[in-house]
C-alpha positions in Angstrom: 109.9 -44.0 -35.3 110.4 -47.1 -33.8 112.6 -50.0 -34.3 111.3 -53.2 -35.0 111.5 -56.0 -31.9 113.9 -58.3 -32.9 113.2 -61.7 -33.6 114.6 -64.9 -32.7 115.0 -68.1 -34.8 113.1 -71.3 -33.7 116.1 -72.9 -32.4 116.7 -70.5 -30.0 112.7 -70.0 -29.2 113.0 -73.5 -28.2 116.1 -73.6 -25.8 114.3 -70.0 -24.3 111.3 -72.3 -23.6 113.0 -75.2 -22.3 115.9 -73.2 -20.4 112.7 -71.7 -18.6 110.5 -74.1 -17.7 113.8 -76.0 -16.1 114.4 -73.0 -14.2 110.5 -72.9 -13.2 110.8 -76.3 -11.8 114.1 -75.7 -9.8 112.3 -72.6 -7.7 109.3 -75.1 -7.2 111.5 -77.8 -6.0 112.8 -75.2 -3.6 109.8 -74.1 -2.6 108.5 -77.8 -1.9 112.1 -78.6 0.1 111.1 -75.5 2.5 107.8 -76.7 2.9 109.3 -79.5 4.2 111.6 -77.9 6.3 109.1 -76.1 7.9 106.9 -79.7 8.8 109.7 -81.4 9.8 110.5 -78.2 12.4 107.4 -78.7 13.6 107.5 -82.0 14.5 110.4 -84.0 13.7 113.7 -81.7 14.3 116.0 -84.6 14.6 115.6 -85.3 11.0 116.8 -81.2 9.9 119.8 -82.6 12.7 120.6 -85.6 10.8 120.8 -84.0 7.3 122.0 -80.3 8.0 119.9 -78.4 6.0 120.1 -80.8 2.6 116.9 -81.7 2.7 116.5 -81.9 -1.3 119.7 -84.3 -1.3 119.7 -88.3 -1.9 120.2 -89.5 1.8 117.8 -87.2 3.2 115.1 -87.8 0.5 116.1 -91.7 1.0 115.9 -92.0 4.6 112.3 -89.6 4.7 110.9 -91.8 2.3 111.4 -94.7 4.5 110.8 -93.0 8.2 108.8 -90.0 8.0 107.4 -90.1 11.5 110.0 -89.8 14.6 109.0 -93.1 15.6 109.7 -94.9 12.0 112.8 -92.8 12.7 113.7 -94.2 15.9 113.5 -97.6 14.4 115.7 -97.6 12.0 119.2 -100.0 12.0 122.2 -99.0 10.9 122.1 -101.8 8.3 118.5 -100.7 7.0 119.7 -96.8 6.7 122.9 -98.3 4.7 120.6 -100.4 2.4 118.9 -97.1 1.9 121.7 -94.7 1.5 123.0 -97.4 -1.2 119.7 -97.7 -3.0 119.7 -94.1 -3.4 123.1 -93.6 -5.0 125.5 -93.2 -2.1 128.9 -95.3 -2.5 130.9 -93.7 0.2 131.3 -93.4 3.7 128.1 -95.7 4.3 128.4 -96.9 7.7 129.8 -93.7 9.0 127.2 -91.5 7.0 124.5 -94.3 8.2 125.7 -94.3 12.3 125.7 -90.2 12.3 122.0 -90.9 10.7 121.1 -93.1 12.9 122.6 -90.9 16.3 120.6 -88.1 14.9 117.3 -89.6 14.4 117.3 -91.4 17.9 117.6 -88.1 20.0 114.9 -87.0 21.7 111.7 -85.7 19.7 109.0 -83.6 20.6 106.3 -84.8 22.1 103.2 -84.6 19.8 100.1 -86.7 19.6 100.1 -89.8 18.2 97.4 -88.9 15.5 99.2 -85.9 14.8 101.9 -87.2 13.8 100.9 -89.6 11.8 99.6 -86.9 9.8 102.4 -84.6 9.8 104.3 -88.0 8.3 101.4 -88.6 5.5 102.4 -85.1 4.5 106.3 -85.6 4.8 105.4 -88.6 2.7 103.5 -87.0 0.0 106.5 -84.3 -0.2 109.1 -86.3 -0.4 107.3 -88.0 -3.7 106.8 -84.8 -5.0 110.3 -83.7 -4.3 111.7 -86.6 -6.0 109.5 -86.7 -9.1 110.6 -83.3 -9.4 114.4 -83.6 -9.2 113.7 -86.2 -11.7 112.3 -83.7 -14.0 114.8 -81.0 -13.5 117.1 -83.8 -14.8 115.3 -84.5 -17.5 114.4 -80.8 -18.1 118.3 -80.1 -18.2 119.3 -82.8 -20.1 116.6 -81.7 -22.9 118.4 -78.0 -22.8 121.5 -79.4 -23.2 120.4 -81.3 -26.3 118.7 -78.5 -27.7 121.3 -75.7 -26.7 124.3 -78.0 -28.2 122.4 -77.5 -31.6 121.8 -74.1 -31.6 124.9 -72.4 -33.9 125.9 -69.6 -31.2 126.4 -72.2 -28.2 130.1 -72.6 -28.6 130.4 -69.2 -28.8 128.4 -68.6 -25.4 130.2 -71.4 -23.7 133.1 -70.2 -24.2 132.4 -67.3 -22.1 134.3 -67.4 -18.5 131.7 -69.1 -15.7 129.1 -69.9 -18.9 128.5 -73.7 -19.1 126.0 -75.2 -20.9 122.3 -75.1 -19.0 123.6 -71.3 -18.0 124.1 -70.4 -21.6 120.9 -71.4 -22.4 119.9 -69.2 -20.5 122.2 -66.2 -21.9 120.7 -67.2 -25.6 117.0 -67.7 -23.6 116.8 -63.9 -22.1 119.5 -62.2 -24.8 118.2 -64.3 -28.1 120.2 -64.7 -31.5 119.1 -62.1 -33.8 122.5 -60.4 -34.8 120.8 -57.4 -36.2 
């Protein structure tokens, strides 16, 4: 009386797992970029100034890594922040990107204890390595799906569905599977 659950081949078993897990590991970097959003509100607004709500992207994660305290912040020169906007990937718009940076950063902060601060930027500190060991994975992660999903026998047939590129049709095949019958 009942129909038999339908069973995928290993190929796509293995892009289900790996289109997963990479989608795991985005929601936990998002979750770890709102913790830090939430620290930094507490004690170092100017920095949420300075990078408008990207806190997951390269200049922020750059410049946090090098100044996670308001007073590391404050220090900063415009030709440091360049050195570390160009270490971290960014080619245009340096010294413009750098000065707004810079303006940002040297606004008034709040005025927390000296202690406590230095703890709130242990913490930014640890976050930001976490953050960036796990955009790292995601990369790796995707590229891995990519690989995998570019084997699988139905991917240029999935892909070639409007809006469906390649880490999103693994996805398709991951949740839908490939057993035709």
């Amino acid at each position: 009386h009942h129909r038999p659950v339908a069973g995928d081949s290993e190929p796509a078993e293995v892009v289900r797992t790996l289109a997963r897990t990479h989608q795991t590991m985005i929601w936990t970097r998002q979750r770890q970029t709102n913790q830090l959003r939430s620290m930094l509100r507490e004690f170092y607004p100017a920095a949420l100034a300075a990078f408008s709500g990207d806190l997951a992207g390269r200049d922020a994660i750059a410049v946090l890594a090098v100044a996670p305290t308001p007073t590391l912040g404050q220090s900063l020169t415009k030709p440091r922040i360049v050195a570390v906007l160009r270490r971290a990937g960014r080619q245009r718009n340096l010294e413009r990107r750098a000065e707004q940076i810079l303006t940002a950063l040297r606004t008034e902060q709040l005025g927390l204890s000296e202690a406590l601060t230095e703890a709130y930027g242990v913490s930014v500190r640890s976050l930001v390595a976490v953050i960036i060991t796990m955009a790292d994975q995601v990369q790796s992660l995707e590229a891995e799906v990519e690989r995998c999903f570019g084997q699988h026998p139905d991917a240029e047939i999935i892909t070639s569905q409007p809006g469906l590129g390649v880490v999103l049709g693994a996805r398709v095949l991951a949740e839908f599977g490939d057993d035709n019958t």
